[in-house]
N, C-alpha and C positions, 0 to 999 in steps of 0.2 A: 270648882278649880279657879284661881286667880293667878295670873301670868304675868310679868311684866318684861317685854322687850322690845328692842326698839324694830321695824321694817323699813326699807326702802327700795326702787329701785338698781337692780344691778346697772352697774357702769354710769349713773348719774349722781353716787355722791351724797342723795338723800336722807337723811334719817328721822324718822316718826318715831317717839318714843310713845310711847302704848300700855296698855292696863286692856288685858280681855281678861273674863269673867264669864264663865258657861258652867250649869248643874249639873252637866253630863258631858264629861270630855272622853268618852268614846262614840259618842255621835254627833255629828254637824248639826247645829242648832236648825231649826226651821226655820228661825225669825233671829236673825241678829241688828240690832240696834247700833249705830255710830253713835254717840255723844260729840257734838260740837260745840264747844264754849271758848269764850275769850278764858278761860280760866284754865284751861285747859284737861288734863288728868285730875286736878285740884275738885273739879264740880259734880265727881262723885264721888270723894272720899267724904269722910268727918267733917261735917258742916259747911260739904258745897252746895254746890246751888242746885246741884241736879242727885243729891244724895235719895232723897226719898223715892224719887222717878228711878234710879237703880235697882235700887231695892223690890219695888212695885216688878218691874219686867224682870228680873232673876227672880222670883214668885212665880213667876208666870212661866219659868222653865226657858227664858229667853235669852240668847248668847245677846255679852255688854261691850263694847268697845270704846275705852274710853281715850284721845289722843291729846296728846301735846302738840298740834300743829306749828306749822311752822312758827317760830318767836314766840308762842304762849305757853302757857305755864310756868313753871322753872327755868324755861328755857328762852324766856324772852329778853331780851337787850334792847334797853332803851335809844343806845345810841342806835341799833341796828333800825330797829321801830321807824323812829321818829327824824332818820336823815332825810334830808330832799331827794325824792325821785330827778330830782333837773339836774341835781347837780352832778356834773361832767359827760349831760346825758347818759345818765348812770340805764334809765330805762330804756333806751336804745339797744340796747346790749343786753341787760340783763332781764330776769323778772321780778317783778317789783312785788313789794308783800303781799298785796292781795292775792297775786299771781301765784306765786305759793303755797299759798295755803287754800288757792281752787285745785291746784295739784295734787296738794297732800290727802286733800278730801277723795280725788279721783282713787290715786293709789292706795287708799284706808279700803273702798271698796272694791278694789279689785284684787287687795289680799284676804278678804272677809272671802269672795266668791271662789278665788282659786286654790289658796292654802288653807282655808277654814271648811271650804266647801257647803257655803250655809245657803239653805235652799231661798232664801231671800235675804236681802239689806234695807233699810231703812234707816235712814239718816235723820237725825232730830236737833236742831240747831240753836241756838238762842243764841238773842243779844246781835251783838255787831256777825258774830259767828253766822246767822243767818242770812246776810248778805253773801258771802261765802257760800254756801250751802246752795243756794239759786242759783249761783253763777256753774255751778257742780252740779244740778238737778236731773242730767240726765243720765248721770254714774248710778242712783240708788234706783232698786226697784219701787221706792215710796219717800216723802221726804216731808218733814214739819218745818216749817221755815220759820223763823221771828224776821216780820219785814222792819222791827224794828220804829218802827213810823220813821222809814229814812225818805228822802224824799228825791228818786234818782235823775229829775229834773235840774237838780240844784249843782251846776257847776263850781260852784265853790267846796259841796261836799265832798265832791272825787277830786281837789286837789289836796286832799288832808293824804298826808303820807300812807296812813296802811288803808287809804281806799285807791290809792292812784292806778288805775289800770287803764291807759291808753288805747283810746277807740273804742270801748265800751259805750259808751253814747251813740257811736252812728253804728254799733251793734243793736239797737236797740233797750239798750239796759239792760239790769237784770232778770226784769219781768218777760223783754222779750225771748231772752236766754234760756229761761226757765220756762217760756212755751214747749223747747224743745223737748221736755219731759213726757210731755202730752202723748198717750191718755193713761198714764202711768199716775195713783194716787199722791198728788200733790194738795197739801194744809199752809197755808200762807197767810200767818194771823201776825196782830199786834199791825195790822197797817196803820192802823192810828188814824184814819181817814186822811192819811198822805201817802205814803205807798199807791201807786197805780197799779192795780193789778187788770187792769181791762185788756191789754192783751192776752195776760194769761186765760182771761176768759173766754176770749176770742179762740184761743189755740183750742181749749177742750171741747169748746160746742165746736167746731171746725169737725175735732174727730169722732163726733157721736154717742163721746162717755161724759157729761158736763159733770153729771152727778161724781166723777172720781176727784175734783177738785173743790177744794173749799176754801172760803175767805172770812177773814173776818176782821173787825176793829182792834177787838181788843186779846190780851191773852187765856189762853187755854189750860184747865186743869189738870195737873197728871193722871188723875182718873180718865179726864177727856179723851189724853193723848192713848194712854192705855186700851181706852176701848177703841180707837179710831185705828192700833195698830192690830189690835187683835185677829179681824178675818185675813189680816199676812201671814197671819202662822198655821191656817189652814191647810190640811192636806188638799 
């Protein structure tokens, strides 16, 4: 079954436009998958970026959810993008892109759990999308992040308009954010050997499961990602 409609929350004005995808739509999947891409619904259709990796998990009997987050895909506005957060104190008041689409991420997973009722989530994020996804990390039951090789020391990169999130630094960054997950399976590749993920390692040997998180330099095969999701769909 292939669906497309948009979710959000009531009384906030939201709206997530959406592509789910399940081989049995009389039962709640066991293992439902987020897709997060800068591309957004785009990166599992016809020659996106995450078409083959669709295909792979619906094989596998696994519900797909693919979103147009906030301002990506069809739905993105450059002017909207690319204004200054400073301007008029615009962040003061409002929430600024990033902020957004740490939201939308939230609320992807918690209509996957309560109107999907899927016995797990899992969120798989590439690209810029995966900074995203970390700062979200403790909404999925499991999460593949692309760190991207971004470097979240680098004050000049959080003034770039769709990273601008205010006080994330003396939150400790993303990585330290994405502690909060802990000891829930977290995959944090593509560091690049710039990405710090030493808290994040800090947070899992802290809780006794080190072995549920992984790091690495470079990026991961859809087969990889495939078998790394598979014991989620475990009864």
């Amino acid at each position: 079954m292939v669906s497309e409609w948009a979710v959000g929350r009531p009384g906030k004005g939201d709206r997530i436009e959406k592509q789910l995808m399940v081989t049995d739509d009389e039962h709640p999947p066991k293992l439902l998958v987020i897709i997060a891409h800068p591309q957004g619904r785009a990166a599992v259709g016809p020659g996106g970026a995450r078409e083959r990796l669709a295909a792979m998990l619906l094989a596998k009997g696994y519900g797909l959810l693919a979103l147009d987050l906030y301002q990506t895909g069809k739905a993105r506005e450059e002017a909207v993008v690319r204004r200054s957060p400073l301007t008029n104190s615009f962040a003061t008041y409002n929430r600024t892109v990033i902020q957004q689409r740490v939201q939308d991420l939230c609320t992807a997973n918690m209509y996957a759990k309560s109107v999907l009722h899927a016995a797990r989530v899992a969120i798989v994020a590439d690209g810029e999308a995966g900074l995203w996804a970390l700062l979200a990390a403790v909404a999925p039951d499991a999460l593949v992040a692309d760190a991207n090789a971004f470097d979240a020391s680098n004050d000049a990169a959080w003034l770039d308009p769709e990273r601008f999130f205010p006080g994330v630094r003396l939150l400790g960054g993303p990585a330290a954010i994405a502690t909060i997950a802990a000891p829930r399976p977290l995959w944090v590749h593509h560091t690049g050997g710039v990405f710090d993920a030493s808290w994040i390692k800090e947070g899992y040997q802290a809780t006794g499961h080190p072995e549920r998180l992984r790091v690495q330099t470079d990026s991961p095969s859809d087969k990889e990602i495939l078998a790394w999701l598979e014991p989620l769909a475990a009864p």
